[in-house]
Structure formats: structure tokens, C-alpha cells
C-alpha positions as CSV (number, residue, x, y, z in Angstrom):
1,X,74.0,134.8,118.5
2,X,76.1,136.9,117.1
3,X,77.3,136.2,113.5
4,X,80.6,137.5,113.2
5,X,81.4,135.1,116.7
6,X,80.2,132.0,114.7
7,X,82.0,132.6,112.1
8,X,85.0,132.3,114.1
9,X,83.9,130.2,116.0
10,X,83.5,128.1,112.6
11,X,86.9,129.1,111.3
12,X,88.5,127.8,114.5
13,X,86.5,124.2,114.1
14,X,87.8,124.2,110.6
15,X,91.9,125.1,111.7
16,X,91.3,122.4,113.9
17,X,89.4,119.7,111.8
18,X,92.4,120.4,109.0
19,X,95.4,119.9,111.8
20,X,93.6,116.7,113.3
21,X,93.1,115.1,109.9
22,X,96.3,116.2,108.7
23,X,97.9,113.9,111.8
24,X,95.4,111.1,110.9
25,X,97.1,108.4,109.8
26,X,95.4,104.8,109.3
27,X,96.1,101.1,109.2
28,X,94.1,98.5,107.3
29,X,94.8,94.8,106.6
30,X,93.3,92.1,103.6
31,X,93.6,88.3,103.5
32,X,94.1,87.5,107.2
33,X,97.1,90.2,107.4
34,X,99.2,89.1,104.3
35,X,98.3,93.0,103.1
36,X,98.4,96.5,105.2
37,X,98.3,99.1,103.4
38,X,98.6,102.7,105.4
39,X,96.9,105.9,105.0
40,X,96.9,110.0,106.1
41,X,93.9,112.0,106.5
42,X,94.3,113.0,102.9
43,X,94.0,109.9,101.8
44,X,97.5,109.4,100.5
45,X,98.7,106.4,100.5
46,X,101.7,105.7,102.4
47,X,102.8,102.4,102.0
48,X,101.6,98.7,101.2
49,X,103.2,95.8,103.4
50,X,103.0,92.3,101.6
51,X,103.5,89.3,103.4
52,X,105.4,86.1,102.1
53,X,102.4,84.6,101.7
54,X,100.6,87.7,99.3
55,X,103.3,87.1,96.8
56,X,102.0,84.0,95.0
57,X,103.8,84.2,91.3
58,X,100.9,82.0,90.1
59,X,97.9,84.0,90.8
60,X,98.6,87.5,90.8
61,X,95.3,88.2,90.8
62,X,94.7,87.2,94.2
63,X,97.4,89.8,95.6
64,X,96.5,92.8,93.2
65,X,92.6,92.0,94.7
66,X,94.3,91.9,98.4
67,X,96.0,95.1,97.6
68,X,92.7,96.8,96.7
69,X,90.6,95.4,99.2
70,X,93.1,97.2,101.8
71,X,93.6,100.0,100.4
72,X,89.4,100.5,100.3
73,X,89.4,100.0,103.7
74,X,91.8,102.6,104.7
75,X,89.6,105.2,102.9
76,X,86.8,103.6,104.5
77,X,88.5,104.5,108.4
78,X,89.3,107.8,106.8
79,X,86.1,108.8,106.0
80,X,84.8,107.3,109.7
81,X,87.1,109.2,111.1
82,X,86.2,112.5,109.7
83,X,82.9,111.8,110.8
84,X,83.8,111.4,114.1
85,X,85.6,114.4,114.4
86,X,82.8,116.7,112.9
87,X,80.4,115.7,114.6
88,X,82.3,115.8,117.6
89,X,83.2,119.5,117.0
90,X,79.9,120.6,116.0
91,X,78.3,118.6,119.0
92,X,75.8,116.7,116.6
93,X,74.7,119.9,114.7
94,X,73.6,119.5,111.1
95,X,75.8,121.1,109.0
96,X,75.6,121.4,105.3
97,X,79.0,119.8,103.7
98,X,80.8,118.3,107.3
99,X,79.5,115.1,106.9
């Protein structure tokens, strides 16, 4: 194959890997749904919903751990996500530094 093609070919995957995770955007919940926290593809967090029930004055703690745990798991579906995508693109090919 010729190497000037794959490199396009690899710059296109790229343009569209970087659009497609630049749309992502990611929902994740702690403690039964008293915390969802939401995420981009850049993992930036975009906001953290608290429920009545998360606010508990006598055990902060509890909703700072709730808070964490969510957030986590938002990176977590990022990161699946991305290795959805590359794989998907490079149809299973192992490349070096796309997961």
C-alpha cells in the first residue's frame, strides 16, 4: 500500500475520531441516582446534579464521596467510548497510541 494514501487515510480517521469525541457527551450516576455528574469527550466536566437526598448537612462525607464516585465513572464511559470508536475506525488493527 501506498504510504502517502495511509497517511491520509490516517489523518482522515484522526479528523474524524477528534469531531466524534468532541460531540461525546456522558451521563453517570452514584448512590442510587442522588448524584449525576456529566461529561464531554475531553473529559470536562459539565455539571453535577445533587438530589435532595445527597445533601445530608451531617455527613458531608458521604456526598463529597457520591460526587467522586460519579465523576470516576464518567471518565470511565469516556475512555470506553474512545475505545469503541478506534477500534471501530481502524477495524481491530493494532495501533501504537489509539488505545
Amino acid at each position: 500500500m501506498n504510504i502517502g494514501k495511509m497517511m491520509k487515510n490516517f489523518q482522515k480517521m484522526q479528523t474524524k475520531l477528534q469531531a466524534e469525541m468532541d460531540a461525546l457527551e456522558v451521563e453517570a450516576t452514584a448512590g442510587g441516582g442522588v448524584v449525576t455528574a456529566r461529561m464531554n469527550g475531553k473529559k470536562e466536566l459539565l455539571s453535577v446534579k445533587l438530589t435532595e437526598d445527597a445533601i445530608t448537612p451531617d455527613d458531608p462525607e458521604m456526598m463529597e464521596d457520591l460526587v467522586v464516585a460519579a465523576v470516576n465513572e464518567c471518565g470511565r464511559k469516556v475512555d470506553e467510548k474512545l475505545a469503541e470508536l478506534t477500534q471501530g475506525m481502524t477495524g481491530g488493527m493494532n495501533i501504537p497510541g489509539l488505545g
